[in-house]
Backbone as JSON, one array per atom type, in Angstrom:
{
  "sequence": "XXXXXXXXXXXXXXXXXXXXXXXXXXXXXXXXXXXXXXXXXXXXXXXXXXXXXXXXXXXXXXXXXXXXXXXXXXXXXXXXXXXXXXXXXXXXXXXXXXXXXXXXXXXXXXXXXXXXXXXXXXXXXXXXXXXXXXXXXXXXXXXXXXXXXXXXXXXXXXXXXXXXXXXXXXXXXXXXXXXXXXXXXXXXXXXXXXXXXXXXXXXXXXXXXXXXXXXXXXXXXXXXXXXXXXXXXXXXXXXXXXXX",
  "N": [[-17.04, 17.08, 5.25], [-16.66, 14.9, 3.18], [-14.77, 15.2, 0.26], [-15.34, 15.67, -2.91], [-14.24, 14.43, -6.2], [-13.32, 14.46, -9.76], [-13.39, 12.01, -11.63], [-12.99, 8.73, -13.26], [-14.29, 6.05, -13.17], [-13.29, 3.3, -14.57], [-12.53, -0.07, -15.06], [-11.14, -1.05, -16.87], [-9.71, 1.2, -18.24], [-6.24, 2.91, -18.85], [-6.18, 4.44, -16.27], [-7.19, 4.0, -13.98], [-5.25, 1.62, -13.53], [-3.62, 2.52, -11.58], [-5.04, 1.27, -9.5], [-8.47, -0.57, -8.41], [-10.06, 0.99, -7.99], [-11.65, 4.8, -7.92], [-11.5, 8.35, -8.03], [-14.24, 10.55, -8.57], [-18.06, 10.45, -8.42], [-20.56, 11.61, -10.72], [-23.22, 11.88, -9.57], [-24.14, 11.08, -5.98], [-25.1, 9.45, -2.53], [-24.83, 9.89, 0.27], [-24.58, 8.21, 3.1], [-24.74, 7.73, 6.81], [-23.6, 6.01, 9.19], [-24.92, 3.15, 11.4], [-26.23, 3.78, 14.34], [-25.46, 1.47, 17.33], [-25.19, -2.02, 19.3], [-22.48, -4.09, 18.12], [-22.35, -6.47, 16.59], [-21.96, -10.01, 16.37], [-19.05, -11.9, 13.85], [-20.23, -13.53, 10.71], [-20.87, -17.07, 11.67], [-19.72, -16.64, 13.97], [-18.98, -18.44, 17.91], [-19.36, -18.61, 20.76], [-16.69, -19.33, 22.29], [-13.9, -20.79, 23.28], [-11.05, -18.88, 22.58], [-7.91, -17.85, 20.43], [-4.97, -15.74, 22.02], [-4.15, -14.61, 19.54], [-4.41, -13.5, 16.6], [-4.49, -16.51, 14.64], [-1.57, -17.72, 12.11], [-0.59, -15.26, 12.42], [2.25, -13.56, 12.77], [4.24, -12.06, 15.38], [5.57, -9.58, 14.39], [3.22, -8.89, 12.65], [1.21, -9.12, 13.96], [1.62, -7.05, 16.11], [1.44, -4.61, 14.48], [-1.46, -4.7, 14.13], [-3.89, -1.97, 15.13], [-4.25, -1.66, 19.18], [-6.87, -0.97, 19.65], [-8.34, -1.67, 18.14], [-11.15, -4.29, 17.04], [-12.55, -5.69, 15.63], [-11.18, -7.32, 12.51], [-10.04, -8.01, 9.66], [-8.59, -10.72, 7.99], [-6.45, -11.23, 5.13], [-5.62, -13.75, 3.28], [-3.02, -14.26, 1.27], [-2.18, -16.87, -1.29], [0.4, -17.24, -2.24], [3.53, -15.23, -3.1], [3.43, -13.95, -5.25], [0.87, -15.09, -6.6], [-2.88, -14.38, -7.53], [-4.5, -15.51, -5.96], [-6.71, -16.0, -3.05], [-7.87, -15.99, 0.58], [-10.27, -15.08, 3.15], [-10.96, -14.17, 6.13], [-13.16, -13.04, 8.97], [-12.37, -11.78, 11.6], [-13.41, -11.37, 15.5], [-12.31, -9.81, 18.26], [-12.93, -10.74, 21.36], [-13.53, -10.67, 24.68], [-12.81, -12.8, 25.06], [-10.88, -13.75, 23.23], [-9.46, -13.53, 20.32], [-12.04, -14.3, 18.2], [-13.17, -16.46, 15.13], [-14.49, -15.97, 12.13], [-16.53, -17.52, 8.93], [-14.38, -18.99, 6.12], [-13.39, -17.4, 3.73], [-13.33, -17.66, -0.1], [-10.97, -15.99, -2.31], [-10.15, -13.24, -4.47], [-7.13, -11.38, -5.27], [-4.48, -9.13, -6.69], [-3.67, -9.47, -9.77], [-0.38, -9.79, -10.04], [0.05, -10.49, -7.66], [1.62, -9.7, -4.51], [3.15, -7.02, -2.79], [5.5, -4.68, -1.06], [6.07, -2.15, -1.38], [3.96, -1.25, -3.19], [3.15, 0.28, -6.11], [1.69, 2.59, -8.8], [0.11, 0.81, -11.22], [1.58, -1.74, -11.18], [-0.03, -3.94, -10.48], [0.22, -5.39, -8.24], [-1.47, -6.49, -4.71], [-1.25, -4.05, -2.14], [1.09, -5.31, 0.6], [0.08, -5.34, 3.98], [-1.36, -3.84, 7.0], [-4.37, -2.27, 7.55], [-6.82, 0.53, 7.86], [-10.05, 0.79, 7.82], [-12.44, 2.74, 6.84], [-14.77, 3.28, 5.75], [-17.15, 2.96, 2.87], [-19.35, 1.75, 0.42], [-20.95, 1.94, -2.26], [-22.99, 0.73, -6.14], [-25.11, 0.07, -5.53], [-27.88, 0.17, -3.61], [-27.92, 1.1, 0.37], [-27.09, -1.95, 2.26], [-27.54, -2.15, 4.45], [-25.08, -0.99, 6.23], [-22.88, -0.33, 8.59], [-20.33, 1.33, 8.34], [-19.82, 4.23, 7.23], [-21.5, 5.34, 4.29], [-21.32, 5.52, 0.47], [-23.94, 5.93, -2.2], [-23.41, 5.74, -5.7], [-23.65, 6.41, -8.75], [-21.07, 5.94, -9.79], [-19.86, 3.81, -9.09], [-20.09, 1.84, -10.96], [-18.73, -0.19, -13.35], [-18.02, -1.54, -15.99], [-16.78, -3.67, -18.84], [-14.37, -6.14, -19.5], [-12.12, -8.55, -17.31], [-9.25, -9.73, -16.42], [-9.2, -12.16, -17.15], [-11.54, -12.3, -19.51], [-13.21, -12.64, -18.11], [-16.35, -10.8, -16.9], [-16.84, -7.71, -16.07], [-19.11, -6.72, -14.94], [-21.04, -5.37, -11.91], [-18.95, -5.59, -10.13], [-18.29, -3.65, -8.31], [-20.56, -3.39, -6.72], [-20.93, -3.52, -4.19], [-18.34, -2.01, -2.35], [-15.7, -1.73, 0.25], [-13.55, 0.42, 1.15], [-10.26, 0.2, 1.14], [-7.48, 2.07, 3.34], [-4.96, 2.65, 2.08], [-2.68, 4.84, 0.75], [-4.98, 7.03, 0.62], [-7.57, 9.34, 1.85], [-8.71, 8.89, 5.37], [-12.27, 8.58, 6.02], [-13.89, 10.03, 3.6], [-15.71, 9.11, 0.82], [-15.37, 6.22, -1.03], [-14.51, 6.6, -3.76], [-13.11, 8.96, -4.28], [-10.48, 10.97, -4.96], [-8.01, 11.94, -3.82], [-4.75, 11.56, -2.83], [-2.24, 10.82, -0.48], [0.28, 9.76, -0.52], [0.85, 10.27, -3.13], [0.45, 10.18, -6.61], [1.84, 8.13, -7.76], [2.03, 5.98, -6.17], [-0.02, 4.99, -6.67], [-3.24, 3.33, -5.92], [-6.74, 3.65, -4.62], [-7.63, 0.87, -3.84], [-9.55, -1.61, -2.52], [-11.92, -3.18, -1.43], [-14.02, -5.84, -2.3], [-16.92, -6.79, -5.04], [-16.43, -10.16, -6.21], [-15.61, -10.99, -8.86], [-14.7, -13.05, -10.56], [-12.05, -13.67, -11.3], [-8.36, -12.23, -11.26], [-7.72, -8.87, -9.7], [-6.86, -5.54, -10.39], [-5.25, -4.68, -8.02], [-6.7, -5.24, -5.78], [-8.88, -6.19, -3.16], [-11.5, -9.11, -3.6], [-14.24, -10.55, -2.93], [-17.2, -12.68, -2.91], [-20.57, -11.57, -3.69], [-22.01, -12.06, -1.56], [-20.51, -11.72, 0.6], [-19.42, -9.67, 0.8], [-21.86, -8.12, 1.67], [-22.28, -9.29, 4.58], [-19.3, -8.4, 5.33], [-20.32, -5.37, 5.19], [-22.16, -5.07, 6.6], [-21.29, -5.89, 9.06], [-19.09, -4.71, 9.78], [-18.11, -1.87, 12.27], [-17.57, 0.81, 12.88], [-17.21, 1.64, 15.4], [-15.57, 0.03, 16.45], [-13.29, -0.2, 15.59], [-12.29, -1.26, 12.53], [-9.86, -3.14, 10.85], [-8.21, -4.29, 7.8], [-5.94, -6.88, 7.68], [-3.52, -7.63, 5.36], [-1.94, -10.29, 2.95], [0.46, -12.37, 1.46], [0.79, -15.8, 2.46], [2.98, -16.61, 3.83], [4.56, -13.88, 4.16], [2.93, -12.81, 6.1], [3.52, -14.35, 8.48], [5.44, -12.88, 9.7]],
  "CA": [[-16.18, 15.94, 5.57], [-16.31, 14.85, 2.12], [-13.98, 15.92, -0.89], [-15.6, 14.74, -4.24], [-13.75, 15.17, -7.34], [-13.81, 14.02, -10.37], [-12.46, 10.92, -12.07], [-13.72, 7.92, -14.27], [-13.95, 4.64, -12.63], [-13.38, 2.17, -15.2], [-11.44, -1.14, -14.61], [-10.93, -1.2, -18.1], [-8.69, 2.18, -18.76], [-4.99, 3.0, -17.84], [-6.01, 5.67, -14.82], [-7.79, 2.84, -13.42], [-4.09, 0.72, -13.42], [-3.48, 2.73, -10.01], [-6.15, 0.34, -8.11], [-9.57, -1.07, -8.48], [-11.19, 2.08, -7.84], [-10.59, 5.8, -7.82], [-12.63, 9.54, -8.64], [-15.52, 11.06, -7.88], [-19.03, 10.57, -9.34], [-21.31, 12.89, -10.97], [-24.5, 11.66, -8.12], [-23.85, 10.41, -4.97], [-25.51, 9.9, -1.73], [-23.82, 9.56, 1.43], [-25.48, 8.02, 4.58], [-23.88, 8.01, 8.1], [-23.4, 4.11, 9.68], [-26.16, 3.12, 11.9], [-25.71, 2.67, 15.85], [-26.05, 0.34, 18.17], [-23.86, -2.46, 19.63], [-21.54, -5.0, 17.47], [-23.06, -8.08, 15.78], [-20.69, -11.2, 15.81], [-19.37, -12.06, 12.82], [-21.13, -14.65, 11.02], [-20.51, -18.17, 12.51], [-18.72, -17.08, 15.3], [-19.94, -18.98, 18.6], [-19.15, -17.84, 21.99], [-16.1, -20.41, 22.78], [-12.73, -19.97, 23.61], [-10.17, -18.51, 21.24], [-6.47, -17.26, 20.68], [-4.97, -14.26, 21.98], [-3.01, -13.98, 18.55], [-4.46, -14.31, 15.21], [-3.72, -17.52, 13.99], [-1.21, -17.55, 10.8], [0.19, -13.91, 11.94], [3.68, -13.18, 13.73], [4.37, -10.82, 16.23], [5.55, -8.11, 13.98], [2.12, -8.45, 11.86], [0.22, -8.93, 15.43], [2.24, -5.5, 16.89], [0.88, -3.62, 13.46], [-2.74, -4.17, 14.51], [-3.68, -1.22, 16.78], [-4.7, -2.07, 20.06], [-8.38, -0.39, 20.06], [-9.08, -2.79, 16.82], [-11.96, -5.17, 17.63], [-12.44, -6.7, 14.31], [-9.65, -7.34, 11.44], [-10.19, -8.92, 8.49], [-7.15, -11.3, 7.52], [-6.47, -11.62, 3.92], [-4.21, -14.49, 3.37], [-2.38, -15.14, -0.08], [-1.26, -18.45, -1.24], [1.99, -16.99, -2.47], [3.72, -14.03, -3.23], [3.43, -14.12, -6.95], [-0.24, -15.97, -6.48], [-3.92, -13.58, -7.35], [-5.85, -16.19, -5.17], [-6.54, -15.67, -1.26], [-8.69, -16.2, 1.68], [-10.64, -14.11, 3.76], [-11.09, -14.44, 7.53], [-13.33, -11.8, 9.7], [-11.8, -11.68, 13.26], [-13.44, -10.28, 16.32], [-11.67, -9.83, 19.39], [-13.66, -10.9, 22.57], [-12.73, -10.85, 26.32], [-12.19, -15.01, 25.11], [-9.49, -14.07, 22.42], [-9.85, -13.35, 18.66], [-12.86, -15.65, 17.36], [-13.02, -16.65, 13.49], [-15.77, -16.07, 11.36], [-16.18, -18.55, 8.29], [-13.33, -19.01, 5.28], [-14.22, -17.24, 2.07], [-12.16, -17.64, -1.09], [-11.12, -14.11, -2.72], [-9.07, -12.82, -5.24], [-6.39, -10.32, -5.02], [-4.09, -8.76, -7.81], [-2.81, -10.81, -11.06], [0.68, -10.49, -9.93], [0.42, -10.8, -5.78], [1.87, -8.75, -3.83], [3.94, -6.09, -3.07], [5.6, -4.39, 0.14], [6.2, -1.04, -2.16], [3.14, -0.88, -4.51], [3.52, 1.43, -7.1], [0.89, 2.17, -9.85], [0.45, 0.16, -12.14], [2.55, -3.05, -10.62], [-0.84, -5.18, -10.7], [0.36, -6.27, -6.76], [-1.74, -5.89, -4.08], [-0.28, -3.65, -1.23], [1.04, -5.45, 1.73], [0.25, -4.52, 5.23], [-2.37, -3.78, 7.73], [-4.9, -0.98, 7.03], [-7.93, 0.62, 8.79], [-11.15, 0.28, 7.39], [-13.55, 3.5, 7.55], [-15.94, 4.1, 4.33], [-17.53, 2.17, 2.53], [-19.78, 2.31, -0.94], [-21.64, 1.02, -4.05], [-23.32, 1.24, -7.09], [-26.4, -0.28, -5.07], [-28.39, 1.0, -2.06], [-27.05, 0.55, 1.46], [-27.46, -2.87, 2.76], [-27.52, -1.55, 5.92], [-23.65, -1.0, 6.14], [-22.36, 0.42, 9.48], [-19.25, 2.59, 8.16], [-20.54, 5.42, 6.2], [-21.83, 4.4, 2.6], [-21.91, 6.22, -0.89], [-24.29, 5.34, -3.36], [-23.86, 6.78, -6.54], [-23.3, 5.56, -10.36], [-19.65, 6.02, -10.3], [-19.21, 2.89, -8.72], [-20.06, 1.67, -12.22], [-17.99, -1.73, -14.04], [-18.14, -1.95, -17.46], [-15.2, -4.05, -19.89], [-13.77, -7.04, -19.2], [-11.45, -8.58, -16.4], [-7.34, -10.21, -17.27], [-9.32, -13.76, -17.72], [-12.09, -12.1, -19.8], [-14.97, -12.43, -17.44], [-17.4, -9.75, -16.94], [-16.92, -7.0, -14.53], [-20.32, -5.68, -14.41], [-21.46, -5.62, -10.59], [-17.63, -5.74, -9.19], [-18.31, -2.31, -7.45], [-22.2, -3.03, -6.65], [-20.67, -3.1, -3.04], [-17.34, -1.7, -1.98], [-15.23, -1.27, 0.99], [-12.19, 1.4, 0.83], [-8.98, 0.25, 2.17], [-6.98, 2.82, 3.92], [-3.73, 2.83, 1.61], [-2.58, 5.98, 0.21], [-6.27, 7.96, 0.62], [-7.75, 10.3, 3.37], [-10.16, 8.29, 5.46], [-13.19, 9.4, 6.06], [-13.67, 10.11, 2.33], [-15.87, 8.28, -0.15], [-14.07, 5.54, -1.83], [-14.48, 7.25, -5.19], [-12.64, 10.47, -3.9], [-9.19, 10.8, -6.02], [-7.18, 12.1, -3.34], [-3.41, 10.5, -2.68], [-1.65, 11.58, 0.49], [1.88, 9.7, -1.29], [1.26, 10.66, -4.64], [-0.63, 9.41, -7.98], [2.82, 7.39, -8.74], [2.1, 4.81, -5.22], [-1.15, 4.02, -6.73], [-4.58, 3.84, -4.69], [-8.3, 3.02, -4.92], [-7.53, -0.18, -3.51], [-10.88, -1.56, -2.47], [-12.91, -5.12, -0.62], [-15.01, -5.63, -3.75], [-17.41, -8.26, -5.34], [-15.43, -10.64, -6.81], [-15.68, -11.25, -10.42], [-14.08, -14.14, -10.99], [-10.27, -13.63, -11.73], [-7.71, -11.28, -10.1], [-7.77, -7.47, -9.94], [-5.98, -4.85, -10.42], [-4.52, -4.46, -6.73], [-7.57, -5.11, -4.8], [-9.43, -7.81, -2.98], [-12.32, -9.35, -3.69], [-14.88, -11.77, -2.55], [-18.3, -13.37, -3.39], [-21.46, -10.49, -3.18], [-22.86, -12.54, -0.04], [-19.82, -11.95, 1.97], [-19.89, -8.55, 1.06], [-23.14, -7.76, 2.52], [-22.02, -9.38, 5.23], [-19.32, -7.33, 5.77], [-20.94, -4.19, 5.4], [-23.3, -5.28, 7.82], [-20.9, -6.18, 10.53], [-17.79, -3.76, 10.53], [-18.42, -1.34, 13.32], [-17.07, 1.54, 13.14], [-17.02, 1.83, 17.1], [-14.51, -1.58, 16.91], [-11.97, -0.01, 14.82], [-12.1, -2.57, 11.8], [-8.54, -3.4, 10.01], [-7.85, -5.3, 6.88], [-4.31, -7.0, 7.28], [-3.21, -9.2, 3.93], [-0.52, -10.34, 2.55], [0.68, -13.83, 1.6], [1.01, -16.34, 3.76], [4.51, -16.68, 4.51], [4.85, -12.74, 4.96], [2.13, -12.67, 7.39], [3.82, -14.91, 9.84], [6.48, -12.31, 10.33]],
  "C": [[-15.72, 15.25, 4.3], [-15.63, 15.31, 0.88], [-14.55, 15.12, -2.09], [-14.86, 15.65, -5.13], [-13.86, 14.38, -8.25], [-12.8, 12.73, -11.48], [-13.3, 9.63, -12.74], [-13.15, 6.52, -13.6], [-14.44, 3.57, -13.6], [-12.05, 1.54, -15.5], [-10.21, -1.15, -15.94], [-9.44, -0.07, -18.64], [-7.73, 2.42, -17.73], [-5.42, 4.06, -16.66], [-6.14, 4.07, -14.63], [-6.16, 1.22, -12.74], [-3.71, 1.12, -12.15], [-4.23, 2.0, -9.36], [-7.12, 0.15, -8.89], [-10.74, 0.32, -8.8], [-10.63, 3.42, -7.93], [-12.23, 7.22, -8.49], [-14.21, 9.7, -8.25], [-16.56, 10.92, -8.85], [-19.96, 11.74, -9.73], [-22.68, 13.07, -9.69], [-23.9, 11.03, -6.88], [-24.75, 10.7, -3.87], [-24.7, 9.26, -0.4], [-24.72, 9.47, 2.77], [-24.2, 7.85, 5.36], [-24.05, 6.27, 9.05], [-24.6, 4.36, 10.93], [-25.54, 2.77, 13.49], [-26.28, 1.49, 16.46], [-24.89, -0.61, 18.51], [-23.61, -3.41, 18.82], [-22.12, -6.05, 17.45], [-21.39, -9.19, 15.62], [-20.21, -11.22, 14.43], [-19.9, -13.81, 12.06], [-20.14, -15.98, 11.27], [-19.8, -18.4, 13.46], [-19.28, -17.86, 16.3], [-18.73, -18.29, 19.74], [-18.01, -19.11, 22.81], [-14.88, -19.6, 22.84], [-11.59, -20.0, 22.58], [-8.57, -17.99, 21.14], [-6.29, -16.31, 20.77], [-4.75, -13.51, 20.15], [-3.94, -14.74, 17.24], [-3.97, -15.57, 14.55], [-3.06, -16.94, 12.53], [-0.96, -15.8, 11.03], [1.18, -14.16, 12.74], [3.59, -12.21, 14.26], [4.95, -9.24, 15.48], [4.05, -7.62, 13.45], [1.32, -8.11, 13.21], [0.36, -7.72, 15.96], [1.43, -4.29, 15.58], [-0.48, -3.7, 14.0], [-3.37, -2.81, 15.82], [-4.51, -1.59, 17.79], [-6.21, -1.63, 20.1], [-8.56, -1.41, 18.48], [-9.74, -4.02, 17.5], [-12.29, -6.25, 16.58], [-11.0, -6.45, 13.22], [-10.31, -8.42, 10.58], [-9.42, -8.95, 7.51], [-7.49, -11.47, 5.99], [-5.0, -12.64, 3.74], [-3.9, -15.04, 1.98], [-1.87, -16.11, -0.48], [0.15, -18.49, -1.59], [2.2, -15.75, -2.59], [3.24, -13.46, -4.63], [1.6, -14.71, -7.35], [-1.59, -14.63, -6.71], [-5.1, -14.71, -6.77], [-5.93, -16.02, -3.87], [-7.78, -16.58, -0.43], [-9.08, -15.24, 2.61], [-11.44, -14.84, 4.74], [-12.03, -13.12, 8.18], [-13.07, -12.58, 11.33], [-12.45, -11.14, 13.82], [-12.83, -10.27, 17.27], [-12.76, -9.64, 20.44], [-12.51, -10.59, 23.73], [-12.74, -12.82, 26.11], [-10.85, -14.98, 24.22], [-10.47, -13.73, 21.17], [-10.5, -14.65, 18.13], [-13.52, -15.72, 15.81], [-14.47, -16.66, 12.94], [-15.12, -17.52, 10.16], [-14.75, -17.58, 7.16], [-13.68, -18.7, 4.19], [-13.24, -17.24, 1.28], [-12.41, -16.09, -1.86], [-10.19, -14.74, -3.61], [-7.89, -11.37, -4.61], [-5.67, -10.1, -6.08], [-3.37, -9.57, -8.64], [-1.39, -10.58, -10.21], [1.29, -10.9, -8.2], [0.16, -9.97, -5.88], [2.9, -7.85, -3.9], [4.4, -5.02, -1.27], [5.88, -3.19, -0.44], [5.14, -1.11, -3.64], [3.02, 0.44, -5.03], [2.14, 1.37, -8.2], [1.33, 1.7, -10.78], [1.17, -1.29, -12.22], [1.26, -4.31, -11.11], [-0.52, -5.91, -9.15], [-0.93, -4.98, -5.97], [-0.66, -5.19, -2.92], [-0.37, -4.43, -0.07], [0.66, -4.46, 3.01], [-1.25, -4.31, 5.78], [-2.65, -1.98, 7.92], [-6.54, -0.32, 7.85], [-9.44, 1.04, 7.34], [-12.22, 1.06, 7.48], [-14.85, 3.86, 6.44], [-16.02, 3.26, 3.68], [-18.46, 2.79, 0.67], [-20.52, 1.79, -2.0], [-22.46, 1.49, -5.16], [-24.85, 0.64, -6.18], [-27.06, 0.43, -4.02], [-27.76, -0.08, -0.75], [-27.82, -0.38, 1.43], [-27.62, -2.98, 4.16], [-26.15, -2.2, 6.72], [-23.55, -0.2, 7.72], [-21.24, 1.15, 9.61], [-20.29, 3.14, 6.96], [-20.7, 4.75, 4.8], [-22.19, 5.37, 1.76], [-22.17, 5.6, -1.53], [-24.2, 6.05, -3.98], [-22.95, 5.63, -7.88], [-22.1, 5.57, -10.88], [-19.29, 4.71, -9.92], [-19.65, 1.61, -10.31], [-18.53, 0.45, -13.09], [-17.99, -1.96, -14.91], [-16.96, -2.67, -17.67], [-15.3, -5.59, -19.19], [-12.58, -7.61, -18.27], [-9.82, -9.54, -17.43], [-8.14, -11.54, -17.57], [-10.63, -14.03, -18.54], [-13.13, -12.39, -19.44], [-15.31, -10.87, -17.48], [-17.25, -9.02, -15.94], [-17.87, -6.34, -13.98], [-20.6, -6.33, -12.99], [-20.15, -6.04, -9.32], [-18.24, -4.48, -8.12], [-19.83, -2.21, -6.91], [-22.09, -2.72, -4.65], [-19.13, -2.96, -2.73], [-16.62, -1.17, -0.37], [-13.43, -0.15, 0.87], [-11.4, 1.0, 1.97], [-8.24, 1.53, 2.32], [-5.57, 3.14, 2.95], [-3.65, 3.8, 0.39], [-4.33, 6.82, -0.26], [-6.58, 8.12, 2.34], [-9.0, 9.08, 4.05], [-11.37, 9.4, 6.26], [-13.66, 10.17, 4.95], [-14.33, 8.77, 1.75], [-14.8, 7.61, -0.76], [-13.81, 5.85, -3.11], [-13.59, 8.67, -4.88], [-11.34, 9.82, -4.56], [-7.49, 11.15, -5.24], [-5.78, 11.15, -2.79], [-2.34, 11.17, -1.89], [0.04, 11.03, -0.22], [2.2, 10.16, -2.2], [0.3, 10.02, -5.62], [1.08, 8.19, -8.15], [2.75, 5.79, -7.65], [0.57, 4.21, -5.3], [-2.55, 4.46, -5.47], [-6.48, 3.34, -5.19], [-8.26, 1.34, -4.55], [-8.68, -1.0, -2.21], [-11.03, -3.41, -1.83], [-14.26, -4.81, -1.87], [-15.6, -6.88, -4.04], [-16.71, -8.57, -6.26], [-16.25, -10.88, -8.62], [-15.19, -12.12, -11.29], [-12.76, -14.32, -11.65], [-9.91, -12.13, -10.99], [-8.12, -10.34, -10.95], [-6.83, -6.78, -10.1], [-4.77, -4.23, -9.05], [-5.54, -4.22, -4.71], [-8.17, -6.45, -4.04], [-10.53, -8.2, -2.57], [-12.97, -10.49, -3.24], [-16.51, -11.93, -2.57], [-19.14, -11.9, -2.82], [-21.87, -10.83, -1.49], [-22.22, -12.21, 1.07], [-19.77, -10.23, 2.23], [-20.81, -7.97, 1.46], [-23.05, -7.92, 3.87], [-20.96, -8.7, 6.39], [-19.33, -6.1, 6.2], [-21.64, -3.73, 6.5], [-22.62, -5.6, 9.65], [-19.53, -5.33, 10.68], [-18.48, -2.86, 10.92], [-17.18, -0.7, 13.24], [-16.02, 2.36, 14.88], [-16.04, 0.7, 17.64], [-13.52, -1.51, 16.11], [-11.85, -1.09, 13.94], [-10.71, -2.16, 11.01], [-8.91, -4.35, 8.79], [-6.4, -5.76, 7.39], [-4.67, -8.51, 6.04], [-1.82, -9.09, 3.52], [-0.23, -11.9, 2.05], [1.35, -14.37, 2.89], [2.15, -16.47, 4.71], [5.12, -15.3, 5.25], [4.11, -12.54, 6.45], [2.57, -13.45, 8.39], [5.31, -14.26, 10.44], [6.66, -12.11, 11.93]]
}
């Protein structure tokens, strides 16, 4: 099911300008998500909620696919903006109920509705959510999880913080790569020129290269609560696009 190949994940060098992430490590181990049934996410409570994502429009709302049970909104403060917000959604028989509000990053220059490598935008749009990853041991993740030492951080970030422990947990967004595929795998169903490795990562304190990040704690969190069996999405974008 896996394709490993080989590639050098560091933030630091031009490959690396295609996305956050990218290539295969020399070790890896690959566990299989754990069953059982769907954990809230945290602070939801059992009250009543909206059919419709708050802060999306009916075109963004029509992109989610109907068997999606969780989504986790990324909302930008502008187009041009590397600061965000991160929402986990689940969808009940009450309506879509909100987990808490975490602050993220996303790429130095925004966004982008045609990301290209190398742009520095993240990619707009709503993405599915199947593999997962880190340089740490599972946290007891429920989409599949590779550990292995490629997920590795060395150098410095655009506002010269420290990037060691960006990749200690990773989620692989769906844009331009196979899913079902470690997030270190190199493969690019558009091309190497539309970019890729574009990743839910611990934040590091200033934007990324086209990815989006947020505090270790939330990451654990949701490792621990996307459910493979609930179809999880990312949609992001800034705010104004998202109310298309």
């Amino acid at each position: 099911m896996i394709n490993r190949r080989t590639a050098v994940a560091l933030l630091t060098t031009p490959l690396l300008l295609t996305g956050c992430g990218g290539g295969a490590a020399a070790t890896s181990r690959r566990t299989t998500a754990p069953k059982g049934a769907a954990t809230p996410a945290p602070g939801v409570t059992a009250q009543a909620a909206p059919q419709r994502i708050p802060g999306l429009g009916p075109r963004t709302t029509a992109a989610i696919p109907g068997r999606s049970r969780q989504a986790v909104v990324v909302t930008g403060r502008g187009r041009n903006s590397p600061r965000s917000t991160v929402v986990l959604y689940e969808r009940t028989d009450l309506g879509w109920q909100a987990g808490p509000s975490w602050p993220a990053h996303n790429a130095l220059r925004g966004w982008s509705d045609h990301h290209m490598s190398g742009d520095l935008r993240s990619p707009l749009g709503v993405y599915t959510l199947t593999d997962a990853g880190g340089l740490l041991p599972d946290p007891g993740s429920r989409l599949p999880y590779t550990r292995s030492g490629g997920f590795s951080s060395p150098g410095t970030g655009f506002e010269g913080e420290p990037l060691q422990g960006s990749f200690d947990y990773v989620i692989a967004i769906n844009y331009n790569r196979m899913p079902g595929t470690s997030p270190l795998d190199w493969g690019r169903p558009l091309g190497a020129s539309r970019g890729g490795g574009i990743w839910l990562h611990v934040d590091h304190g200033g934007p990324t290269h086209g990815c989006v990040s947020v505090a270790k704690a939330h990451m654990k969190d949701l490792l621990r609560t996307l459910d493979p069996g609930r179809h999880p999405v990312v949609v992001m974008g800034y705010a104004d696009w998202l109310t298309r």
